[in-house]
C-alpha positions in Angstrom: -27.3 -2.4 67.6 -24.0 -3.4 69.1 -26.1 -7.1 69.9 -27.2 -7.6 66.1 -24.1 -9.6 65.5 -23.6 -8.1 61.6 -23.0 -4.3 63.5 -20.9 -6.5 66.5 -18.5 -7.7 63.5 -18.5 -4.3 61.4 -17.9 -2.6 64.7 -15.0 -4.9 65.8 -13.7 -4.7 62.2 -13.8 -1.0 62.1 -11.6 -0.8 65.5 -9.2 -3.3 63.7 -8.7 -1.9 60.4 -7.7 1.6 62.2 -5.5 -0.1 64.7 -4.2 -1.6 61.8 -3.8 1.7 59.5 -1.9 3.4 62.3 0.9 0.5 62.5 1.1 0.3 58.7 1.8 4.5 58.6 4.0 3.9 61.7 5.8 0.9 59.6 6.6 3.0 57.2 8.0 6.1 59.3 10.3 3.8 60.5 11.3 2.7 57.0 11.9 6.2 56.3 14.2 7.0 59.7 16.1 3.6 59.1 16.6 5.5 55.2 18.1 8.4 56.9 19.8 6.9 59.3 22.2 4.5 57.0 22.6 7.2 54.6 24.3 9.2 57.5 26.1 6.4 58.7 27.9 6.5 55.1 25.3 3.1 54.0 27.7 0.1 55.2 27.2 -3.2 54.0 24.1 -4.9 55.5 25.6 -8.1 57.1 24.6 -9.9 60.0 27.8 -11.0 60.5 30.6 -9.1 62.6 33.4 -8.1 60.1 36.4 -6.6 59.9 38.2 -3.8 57.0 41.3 -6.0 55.4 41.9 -3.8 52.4 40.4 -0.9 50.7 40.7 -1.0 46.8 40.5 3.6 47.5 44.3 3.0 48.7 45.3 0.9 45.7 47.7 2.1 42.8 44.5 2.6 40.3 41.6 2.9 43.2 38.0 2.0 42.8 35.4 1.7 45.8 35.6 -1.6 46.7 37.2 -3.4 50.1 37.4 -6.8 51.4 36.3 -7.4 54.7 37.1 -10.4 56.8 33.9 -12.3 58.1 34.6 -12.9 61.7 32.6 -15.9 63.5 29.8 -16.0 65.7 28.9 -18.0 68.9 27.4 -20.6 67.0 30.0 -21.5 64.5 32.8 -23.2 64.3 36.0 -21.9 64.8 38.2 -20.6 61.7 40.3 -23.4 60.4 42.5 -21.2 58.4 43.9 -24.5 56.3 40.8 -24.8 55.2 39.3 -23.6 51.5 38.6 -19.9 52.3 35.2 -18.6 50.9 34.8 -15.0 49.5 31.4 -13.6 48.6 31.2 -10.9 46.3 27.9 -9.0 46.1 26.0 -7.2 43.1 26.6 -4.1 42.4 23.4 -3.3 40.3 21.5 -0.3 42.5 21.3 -1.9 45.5 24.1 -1.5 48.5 26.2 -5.0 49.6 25.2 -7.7 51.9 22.8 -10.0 50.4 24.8 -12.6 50.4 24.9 -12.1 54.4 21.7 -11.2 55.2 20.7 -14.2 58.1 22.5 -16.3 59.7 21.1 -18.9 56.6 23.4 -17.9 54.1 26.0 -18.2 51.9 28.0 -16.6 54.2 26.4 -18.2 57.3 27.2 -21.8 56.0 30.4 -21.9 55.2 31.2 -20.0 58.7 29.5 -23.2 60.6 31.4 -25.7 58.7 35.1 -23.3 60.1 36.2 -22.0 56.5 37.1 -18.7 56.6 35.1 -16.8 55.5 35.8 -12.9 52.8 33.7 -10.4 51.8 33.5 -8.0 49.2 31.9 -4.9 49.7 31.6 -1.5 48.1 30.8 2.3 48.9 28.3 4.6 47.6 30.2 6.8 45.8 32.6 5.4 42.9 36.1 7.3 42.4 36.4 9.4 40.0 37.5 8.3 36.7 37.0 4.3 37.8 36.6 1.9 35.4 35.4 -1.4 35.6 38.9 -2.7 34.7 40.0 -0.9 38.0 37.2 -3.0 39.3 38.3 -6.2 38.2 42.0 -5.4 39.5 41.2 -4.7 43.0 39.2 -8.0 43.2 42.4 -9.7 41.6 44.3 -8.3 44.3 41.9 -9.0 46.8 42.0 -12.8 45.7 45.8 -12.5 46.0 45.6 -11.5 49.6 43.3 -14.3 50.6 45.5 -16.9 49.0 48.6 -15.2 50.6 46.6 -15.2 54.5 45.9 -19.3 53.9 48.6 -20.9 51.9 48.1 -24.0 53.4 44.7 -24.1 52.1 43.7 -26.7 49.0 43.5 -24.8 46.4 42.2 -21.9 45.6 39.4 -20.1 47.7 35.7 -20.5 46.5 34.3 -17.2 44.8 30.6 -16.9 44.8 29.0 -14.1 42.5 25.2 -13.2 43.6 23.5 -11.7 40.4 25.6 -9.1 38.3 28.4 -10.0 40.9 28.6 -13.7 39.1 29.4 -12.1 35.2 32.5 -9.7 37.1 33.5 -12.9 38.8 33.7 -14.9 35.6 35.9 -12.0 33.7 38.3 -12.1 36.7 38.6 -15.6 36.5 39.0 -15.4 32.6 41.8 -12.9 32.9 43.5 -14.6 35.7 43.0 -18.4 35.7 45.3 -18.5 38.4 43.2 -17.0 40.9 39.8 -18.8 42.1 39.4 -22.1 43.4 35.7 -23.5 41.9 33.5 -20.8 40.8 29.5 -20.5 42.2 27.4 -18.0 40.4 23.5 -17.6 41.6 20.9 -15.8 39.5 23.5 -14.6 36.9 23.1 -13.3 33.8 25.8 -14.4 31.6 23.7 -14.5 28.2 21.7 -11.5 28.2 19.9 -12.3 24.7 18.6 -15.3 26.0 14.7 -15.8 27.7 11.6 -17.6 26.9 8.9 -16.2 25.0 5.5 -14.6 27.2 7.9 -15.1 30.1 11.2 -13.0 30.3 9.9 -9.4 29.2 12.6 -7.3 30.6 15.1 -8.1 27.8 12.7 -6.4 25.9 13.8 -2.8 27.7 16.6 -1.9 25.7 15.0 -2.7 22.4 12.5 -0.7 22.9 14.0 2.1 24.3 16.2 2.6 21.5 19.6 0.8 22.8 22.0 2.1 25.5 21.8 6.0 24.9 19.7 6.6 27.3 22.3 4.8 30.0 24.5 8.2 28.3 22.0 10.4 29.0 21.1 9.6 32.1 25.1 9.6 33.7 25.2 12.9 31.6 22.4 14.1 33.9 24.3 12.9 36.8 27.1 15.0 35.9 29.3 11.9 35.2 27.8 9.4 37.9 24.6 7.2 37.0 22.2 6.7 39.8 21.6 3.2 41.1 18.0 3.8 42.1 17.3 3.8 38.1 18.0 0.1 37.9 15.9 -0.8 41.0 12.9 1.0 39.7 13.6 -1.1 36.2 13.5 -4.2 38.4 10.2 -3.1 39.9 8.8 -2.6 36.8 8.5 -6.2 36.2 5.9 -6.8 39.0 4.5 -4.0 39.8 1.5 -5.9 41.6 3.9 -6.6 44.5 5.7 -3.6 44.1 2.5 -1.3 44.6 0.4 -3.2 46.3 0.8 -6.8 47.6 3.7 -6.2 49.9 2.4 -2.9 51.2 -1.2 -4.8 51.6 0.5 -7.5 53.2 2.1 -5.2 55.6 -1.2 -3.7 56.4 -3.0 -7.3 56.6 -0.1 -8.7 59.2 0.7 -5.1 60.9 1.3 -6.9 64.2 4.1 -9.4 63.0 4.9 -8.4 59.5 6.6 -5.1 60.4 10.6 -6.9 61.4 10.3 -8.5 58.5 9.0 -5.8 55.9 11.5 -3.0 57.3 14.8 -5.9 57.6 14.9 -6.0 53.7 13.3 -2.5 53.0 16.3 -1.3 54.8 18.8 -3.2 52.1 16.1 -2.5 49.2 16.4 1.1 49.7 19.8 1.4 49.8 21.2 3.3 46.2 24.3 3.5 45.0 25.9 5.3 42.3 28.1 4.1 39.4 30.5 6.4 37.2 29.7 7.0 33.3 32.1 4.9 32.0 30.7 1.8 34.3 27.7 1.8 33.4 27.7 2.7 29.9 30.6 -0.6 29.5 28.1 -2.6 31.3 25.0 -1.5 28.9 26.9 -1.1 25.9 29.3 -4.9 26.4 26.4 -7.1 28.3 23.4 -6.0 28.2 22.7 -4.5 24.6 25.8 -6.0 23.2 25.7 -9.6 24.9 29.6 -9.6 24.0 30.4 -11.6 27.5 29.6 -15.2 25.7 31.3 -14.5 22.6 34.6 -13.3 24.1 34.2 -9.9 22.7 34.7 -7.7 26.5 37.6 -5.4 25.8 38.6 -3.0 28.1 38.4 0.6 27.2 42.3 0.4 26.4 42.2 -2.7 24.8 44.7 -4.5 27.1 42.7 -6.8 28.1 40.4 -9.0 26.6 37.4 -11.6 28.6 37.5 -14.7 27.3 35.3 -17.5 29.7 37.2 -20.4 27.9 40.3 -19.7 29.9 38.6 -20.5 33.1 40.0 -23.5 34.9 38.0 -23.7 38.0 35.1 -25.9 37.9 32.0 -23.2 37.5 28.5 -24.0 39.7 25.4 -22.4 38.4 22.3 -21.7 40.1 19.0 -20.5 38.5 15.3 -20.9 39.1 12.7 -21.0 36.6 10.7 -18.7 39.0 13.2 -15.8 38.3 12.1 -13.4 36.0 15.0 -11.2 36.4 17.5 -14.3 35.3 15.9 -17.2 33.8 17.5 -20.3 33.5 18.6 -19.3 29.8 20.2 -16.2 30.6 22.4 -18.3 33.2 23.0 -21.3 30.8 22.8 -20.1 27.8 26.7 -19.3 27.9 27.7 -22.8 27.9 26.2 -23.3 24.1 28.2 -19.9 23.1 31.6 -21.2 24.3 31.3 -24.7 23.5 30.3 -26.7 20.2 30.3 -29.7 21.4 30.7 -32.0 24.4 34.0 -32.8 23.1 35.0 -29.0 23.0 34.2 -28.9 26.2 36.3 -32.3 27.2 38.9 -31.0 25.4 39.1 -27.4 26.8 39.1 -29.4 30.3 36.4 -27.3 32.1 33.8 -28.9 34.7 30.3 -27.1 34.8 27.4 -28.0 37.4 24.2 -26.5 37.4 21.2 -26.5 39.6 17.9 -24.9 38.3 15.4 -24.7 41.2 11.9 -25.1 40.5 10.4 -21.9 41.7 12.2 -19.5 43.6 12.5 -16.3 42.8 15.7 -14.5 42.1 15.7 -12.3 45.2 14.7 -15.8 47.0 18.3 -17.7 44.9 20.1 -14.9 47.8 17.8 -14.5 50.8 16.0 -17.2 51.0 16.4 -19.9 54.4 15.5 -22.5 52.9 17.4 -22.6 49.2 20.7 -21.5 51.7 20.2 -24.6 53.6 19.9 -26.8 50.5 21.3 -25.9 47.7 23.8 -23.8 48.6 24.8 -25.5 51.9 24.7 -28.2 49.2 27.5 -26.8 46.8 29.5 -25.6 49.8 29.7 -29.0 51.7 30.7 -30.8 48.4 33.1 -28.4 46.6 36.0 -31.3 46.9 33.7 -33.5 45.4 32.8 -30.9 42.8 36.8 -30.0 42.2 37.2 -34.3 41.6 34.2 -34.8 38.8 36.1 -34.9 35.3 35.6 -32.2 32.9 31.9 -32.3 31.4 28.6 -30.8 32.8 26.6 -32.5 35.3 23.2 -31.2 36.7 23.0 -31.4 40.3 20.1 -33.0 42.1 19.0 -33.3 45.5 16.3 -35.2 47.5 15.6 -36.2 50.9 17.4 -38.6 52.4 15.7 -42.4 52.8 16.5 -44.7 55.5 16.6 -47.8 53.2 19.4 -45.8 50.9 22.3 -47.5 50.4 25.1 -46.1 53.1 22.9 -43.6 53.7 24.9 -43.4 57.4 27.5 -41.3 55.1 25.1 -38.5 54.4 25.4 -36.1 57.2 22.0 -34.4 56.8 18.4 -34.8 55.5 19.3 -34.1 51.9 21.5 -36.7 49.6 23.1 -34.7 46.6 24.1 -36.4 43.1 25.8 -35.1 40.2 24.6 -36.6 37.0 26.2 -36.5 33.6 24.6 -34.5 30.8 25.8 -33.3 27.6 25.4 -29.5 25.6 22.0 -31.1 23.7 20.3 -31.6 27.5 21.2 -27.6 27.8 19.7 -27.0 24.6 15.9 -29.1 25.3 15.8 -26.9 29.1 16.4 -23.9 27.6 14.0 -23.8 24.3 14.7 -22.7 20.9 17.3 -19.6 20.3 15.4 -18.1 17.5 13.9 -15.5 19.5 17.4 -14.2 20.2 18.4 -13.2 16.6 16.2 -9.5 17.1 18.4 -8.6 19.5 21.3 -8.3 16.8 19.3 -6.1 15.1 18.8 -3.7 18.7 22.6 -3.7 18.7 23.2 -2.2 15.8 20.6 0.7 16.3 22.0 1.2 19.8 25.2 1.9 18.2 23.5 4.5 15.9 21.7 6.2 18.4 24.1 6.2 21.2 26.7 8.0 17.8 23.9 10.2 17.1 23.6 11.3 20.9 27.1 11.3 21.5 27.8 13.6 18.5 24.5 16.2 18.6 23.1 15.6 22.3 25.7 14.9 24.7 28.1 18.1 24.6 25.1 20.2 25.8 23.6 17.8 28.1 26.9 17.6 30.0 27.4 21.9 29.9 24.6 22.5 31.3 24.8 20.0 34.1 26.3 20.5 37.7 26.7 18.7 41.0 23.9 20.6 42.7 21.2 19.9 40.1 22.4 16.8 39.9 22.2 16.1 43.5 18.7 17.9 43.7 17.3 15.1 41.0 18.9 12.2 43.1 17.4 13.2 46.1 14.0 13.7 44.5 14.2 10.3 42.9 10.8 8.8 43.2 12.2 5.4 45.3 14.1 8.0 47.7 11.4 10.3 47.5 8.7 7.7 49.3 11.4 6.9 52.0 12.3 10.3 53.4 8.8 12.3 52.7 7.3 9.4 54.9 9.8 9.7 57.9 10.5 12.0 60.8 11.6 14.9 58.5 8.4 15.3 57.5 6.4 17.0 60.3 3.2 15.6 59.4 4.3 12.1 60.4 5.4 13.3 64.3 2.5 12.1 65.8 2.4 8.7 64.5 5.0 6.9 66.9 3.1 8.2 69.8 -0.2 7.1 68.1 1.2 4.0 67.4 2.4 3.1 71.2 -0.9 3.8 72.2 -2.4 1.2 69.4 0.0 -1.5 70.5 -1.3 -1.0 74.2 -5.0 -1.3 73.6 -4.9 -3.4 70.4 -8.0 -5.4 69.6 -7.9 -7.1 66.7 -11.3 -8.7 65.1 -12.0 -12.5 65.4 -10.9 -14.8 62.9 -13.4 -15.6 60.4 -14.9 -11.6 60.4 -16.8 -11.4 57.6 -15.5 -8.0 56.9 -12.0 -8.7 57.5 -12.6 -11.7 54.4 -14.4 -9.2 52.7 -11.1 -6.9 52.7 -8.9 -9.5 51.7 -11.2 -10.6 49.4 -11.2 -6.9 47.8 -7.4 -7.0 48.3 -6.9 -10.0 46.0 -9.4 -8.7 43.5 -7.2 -5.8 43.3 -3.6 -7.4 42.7 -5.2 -9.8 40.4 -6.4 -6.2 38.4 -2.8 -4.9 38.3 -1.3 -8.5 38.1 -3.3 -8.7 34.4 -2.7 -4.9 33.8 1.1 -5.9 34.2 0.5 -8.9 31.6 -0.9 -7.0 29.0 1.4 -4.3 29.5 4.2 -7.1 28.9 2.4 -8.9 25.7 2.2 -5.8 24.0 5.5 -4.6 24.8 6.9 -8.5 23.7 4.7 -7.8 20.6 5.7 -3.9 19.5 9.5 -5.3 20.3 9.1 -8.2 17.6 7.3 -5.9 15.1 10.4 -3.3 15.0 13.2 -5.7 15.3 11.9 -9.0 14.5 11.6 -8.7 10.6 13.3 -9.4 7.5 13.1 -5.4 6.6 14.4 -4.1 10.0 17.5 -7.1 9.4 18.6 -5.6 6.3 18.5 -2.3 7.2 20.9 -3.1 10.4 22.7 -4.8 7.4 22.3 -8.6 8.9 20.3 -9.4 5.8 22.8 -12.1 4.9 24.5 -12.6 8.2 25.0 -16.2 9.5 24.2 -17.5 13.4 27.2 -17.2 15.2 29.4 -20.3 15.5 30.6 -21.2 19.4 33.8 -20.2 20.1 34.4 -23.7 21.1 34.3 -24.9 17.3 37.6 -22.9 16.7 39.7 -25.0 14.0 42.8 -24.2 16.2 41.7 -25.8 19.3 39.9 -28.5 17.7 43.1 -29.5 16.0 45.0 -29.5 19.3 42.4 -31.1 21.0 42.5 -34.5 18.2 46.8 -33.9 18.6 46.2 -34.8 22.0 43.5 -37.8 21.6 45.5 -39.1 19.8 48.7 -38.9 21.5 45.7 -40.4 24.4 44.9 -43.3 22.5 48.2 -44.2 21.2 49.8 -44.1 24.9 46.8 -45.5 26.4 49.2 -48.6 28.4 51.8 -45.7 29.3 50.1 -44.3 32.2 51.0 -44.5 36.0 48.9 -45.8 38.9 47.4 -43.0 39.5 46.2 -42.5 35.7 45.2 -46.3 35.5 42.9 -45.9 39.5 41.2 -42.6 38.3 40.3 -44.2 34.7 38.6 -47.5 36.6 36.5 -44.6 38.4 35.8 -42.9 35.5 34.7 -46.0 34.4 32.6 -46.9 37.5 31.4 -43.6 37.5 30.3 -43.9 34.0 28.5 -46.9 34.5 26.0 -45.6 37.7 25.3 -42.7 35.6 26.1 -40.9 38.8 28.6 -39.5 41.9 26.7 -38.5 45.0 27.8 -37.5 48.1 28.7 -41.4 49.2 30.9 -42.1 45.7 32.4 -39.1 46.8 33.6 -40.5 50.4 34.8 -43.8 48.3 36.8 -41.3 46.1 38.2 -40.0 49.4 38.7 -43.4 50.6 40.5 -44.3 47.5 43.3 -41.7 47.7 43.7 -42.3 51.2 44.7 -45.8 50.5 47.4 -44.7 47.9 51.1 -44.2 49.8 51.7 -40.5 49.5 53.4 -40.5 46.7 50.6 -41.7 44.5 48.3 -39.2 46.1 47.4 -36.6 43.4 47.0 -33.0 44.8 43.7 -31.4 43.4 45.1 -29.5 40.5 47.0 -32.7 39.6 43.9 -34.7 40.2 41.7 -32.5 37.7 44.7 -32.8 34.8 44.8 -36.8 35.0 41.2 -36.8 35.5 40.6 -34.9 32.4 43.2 -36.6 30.2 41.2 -40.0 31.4 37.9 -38.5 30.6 39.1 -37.5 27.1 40.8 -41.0 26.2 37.8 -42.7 27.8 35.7 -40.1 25.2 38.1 -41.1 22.4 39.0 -44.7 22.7 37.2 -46.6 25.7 38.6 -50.3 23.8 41.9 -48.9 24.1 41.5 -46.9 27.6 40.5 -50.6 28.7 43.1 -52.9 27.6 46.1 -50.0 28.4 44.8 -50.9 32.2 46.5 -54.2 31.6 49.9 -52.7 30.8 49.4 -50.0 33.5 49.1 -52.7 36.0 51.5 -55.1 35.1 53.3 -54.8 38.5 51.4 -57.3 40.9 52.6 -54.5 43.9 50.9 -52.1 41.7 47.9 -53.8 40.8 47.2 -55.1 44.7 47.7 -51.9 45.8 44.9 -50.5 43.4 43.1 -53.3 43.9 43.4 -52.8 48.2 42.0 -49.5 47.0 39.0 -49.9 44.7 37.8 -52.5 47.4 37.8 -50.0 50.3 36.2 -47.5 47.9 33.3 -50.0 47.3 33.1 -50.5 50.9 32.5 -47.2 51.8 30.1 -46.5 49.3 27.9 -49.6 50.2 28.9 -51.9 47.3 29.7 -55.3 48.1 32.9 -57.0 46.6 30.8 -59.2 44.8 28.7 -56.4 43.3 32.2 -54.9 42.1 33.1 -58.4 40.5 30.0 -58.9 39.0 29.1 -55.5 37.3 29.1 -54.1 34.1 32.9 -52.6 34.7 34.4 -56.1 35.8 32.7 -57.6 32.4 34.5 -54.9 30.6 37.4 -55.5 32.6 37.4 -59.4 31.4 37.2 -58.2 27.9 40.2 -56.3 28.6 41.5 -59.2 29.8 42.2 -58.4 33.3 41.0 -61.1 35.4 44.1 -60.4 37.8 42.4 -57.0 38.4 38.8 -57.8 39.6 40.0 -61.0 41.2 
């Protein structure tokens, strides 16, 4: 039988598939031991990078369980230029442990390390303190900023804060409570407007609706005896694709058990890692942002009222980056904010703020973190261009990237294979990419019942819950959780699974895997597909109906009036306050009437502003002539960046107002000839370096405006 080649192929897939079966059961062993083994080690952050302990926030005045570590570099990287912008990453803490944002050497952490920025991170243990608050949160991270401006103050500006995921909304109260701290802001995969999604696509908004609000989040911390357990939130997250959850990546474990296993147990270990949260976190974080979506309308209080989150105070320059292939974030949840705050493009001119976004086509929102090749590009992108990003006026831009093309213009400048631009769009280019808004006016509706409910169970549930729990029981349900359960049961604790390493060895010895081609092996695979395509549609009904039963209870005109929303109007943005609107027309106008009244600098930046305006575009080459341009100035002229973003926003807001009269005030502004050559010696190196020819300059669209201003002398 063994020469009929159909038994030859079963036989040799037979030996395979066993072979194969023993290094998936040994795979996960491992997972299991390297489970136990960081929970004894006290679960330290997962980082690639060698670190050091600068402060812990369990020695402050009001302690929570947070520290700041100092990323030290490796032998590959540049040495730490400590007047350079300093980095700090802060990770999420949503269930999972810290050090995404360090996980390889590509990473948010790894490229700011080889381009000799020192580098922060900010990490927390497993246990919160008793009694912390999130407020105690966002005062340890103050102070943590205030250390790393005090260890660099020769530094420009402030140091870059990047928030991964929840880490991105925490970052943006900070900064909204103390304007003073962060340099420009980068939030990946953040959900900042929790409402927000696109129908069929984001079901896991859905959650809270249909569990009946945020009691639950009571219940369960009441369960906990006073501390909710992370590993809740990471099954919640697995929930949304249970086809990889339960099948693919264990299948493709099984299908690639020679090479898959460093891979599979590298993030395993950080997937598995749970930590816990107190009551009062979690229920401010369910209760504020996720059922209440209060973040965007500037309605975060703190528990004593003290403190109040408003996102138009921020002054840094805020980077966002989504993916439409996140179903965790979409692009709405992350961008949604920006049509809270701001009624206008002028509100958001006049509030001074510069936003840049990036949406990446597919990635996933694990993948916005971890992924090589979105840390070489994207974020590699926002890291190598933050002075760039800290020059553009106030306005949003959308930044783009492509490869870089040998017939480019100055392409020479572009260090690397990818040219970045930063294009100008307005609040109506937010509203076409994220849809309609309709389909978040239910969710007022789930508010108002998760008030009642969470009342109701705080009134006539929770005293008992909480007498009848202790540490022990609580401790016993942790431990049997089902995500910790699958970890330890399938690791050396369990004697069952002793005999594995030693079968294992001896695979990996005689291993014979079947040819390429087997027909069983496609067979198996075949079978393997059929089945995550089963669950995969299982999953999508499962998510329909759930979309559909949500809409049914909170989606009609009854369910409205009952919550009493019958005659309740959309909220307005913030932005359209009459307050700010009338200070921001004050100071047009005191713009337009002073438009000749400006100073050398005020006159340079509004010719590129006007330059600017007329490429539709700054990439990374304008932004060496901008370099170029301020180099040229004598040192008194030279604007330091906070100076640079107030006269580039005043100029963007008179150019907004009045471009006629921003024009001919250029006249006035460079009446002086020593003035005007010297901003003309300028400009012309600026055009220069970004591969514009003098007599491109001359003959453009901003000379001919020039001429109307009549300002020959200028473009001369």
């Amino acid at each position: 039988m063994a020469g009929v080649p159909v038994f030859a192929e079963l036989f040799d897939y037979a030996v395979d598939a066993a072979q194969r079966s023993v290094l998936f059961w040994d795979t996960l062993r491992q997972r299991g031991n390297d489970y136990l083994g960081h929970v004894a080690a006290g679960q330290p952050p997962l980082l690639t990078f060698a670190h050091e302990l600068l402060l812990d926030g369990r020695s402050l005045e009001r302690p929570c369980n947070y520290a700041l570590l100092r990323i030290l570099p490796g032998q590959n990287d540049l040495p730490t230029d400590p007047a350079l912008r300093p980095f700090v990453v802060v990770d999420p803490r949503a269930g999972h442990g810290p050090g995404i944002g360090g996980f390889k050497e590509d990473s948010e952490i790894g490229n700011a390390l080889k381009l000799g920025h020192p580098v922060y991170f900010v990490t927390f243990f497993p246990d919160p303190v008793p009694g912390q608050r999130l407020v105690d949160v966002m005062l340890a991270e103050a102070r943590f900023l205030e250390l790393v401006r005090e260890r660099h103050p020769e530094a420009p500006g402030g140091p870059c804060v990047i928030g991964n995921c929840q880490a991105g909304w925490a970052i943006m109260g900070l900064a909204a409570v103390r304007p003073d701290l962060p340099g420009p802001i980068l939030v990946a995969g953040s959900p900042l407007s929790y409402w927000a999604g696109a129908p069929g696509l984001n079901p896991m908004r859905y959650a809270g609706g249909l569990m009946g609000g945020s009691w639950l989040a009571h219940l369960s911390s009441d369960l906990g005896n006073g501390r909710f357990d992370g590993a809740n939130l990471v099954l919640n997250f697995e929930s949304l694709n249970p086809a990889n959850v339960w099948w693919q990546k264990y299948y493709n474990l099984l299908d690639k058990a020679d090479t898959e296993p460093p891979r599979f147990l590298e993030f395993e270990r950080w997937w598995g890692g749970f930590f816990l949260m107190n009551r009062e976190e979690i229920t401010a974080i369910v209760d504020q942002l996720f059922v209440g979506n209060k973040l965007a309308r500037g309605e975060v209080v703190s528990h004593d009222g003290a403190l109040r989150v408003d996102l138009r105070n921020i002054r840094s320059p805020i980077c966002v980056l989504c993916s439409w292939g996140d179903d965790i974030t979409p692009p709405q949840q992350a961008l949604n904010w920006i049509l809270d705050l701001y009624a206008s493009d002028d509100d958001l001119l006049a509030q001074g703020q510069t936003i840049v976004y990036c949406v990446h086509p597919k990635v996933g929102h694990l993948g916005i973190f971890v992924s090589g090749a979105v840390a070489r590009k994207e974020h590699a992108g926002f890291v190598e261009l933050l002075d760039l990003i800290e020059a553009l006026p106030p306005g949003l831009f959308e930044m783009l990237i492509e490869d870089k093309r040998p017939e480019m213009r100055a392409a020479e400048l572009v260090p690397d294979r990818y040219v970045t631009r930063f294009e100008r769009r307005g609040l109506a280019d937010i509203a076409a990419l994220c849809g309609d808004r309709a389909g978040e006016r239910p969710f007022e509706v789930v508010n108002r019942v998760s008030d009642v409910n969470t009342g109701l169970y705080q009134q006539l549930l929770a005293p008992a819950v909480r007498a009848m729990a202790s540490e022990p029981v609580a401790e016993a349900m942790r431990r049997f959780h089902p995500l910790r359960l699958q970890r330890w049961a399938i690791s050396d604790m369990n004697p069952l699974m002793w005999p594995l390493a030693a079968a294992a060895d001896a695979v990996r010895a005689a291993r014979r895997p079947c040819a390429p081609g087997n027909t069983f092996r496609e067979m198996e695979r075949d079978a393997a597909k059929a089945v995550e395509r089963g669950i995969e549609a299982a999953s999508e009904a499962r998510h329909k109906a759930s979309e559909q039963i949500f809409k049914a209870i909170y989606d009609t005109p009854v369910a409205r009036a009952a919550a009493g929303l019958a005659d309740a109007a959309p909220s307005a943005p913030l932005g359209a306050d009459p307050v700010r609107r009338a200070l921001a027309r004050r100071e047009a106008e005191d713009l337009r009437v002073q438009a000749g009244a400006g100073t050398l600098r005020d006159g340079v930046v509004r010719i590129l502003l006007l330059l600017m305006n007329e490429q539709g575009a700054v990439d990374e080459r304008t932004y060496r002539a901008l370099r170029a341009v301020r180099d040229e100035l004598p040192a008194r002229h030279r604007p330091t960046p906070p100076e640079l973003r107030e006269i580039a926003r005043r100029q963007a807001l008179l150019l907004r107002v009045d471009r006629e009269a921003a024009i001919h005030g250029l006249a006035t502004i460079f009446a002086d000839p020593k003035d005007r050559d010297m901003a003309v010696a300028a400009l012309r190196k600026a055009a220069g370096v970004a591969g514009f020819s003098v007599e491109e300059v001359r003959e453009g669209p901003v000379a001919a405006l020039l001429r109307q201003g009549k300002q020959p002398e200028a473009i001369a």
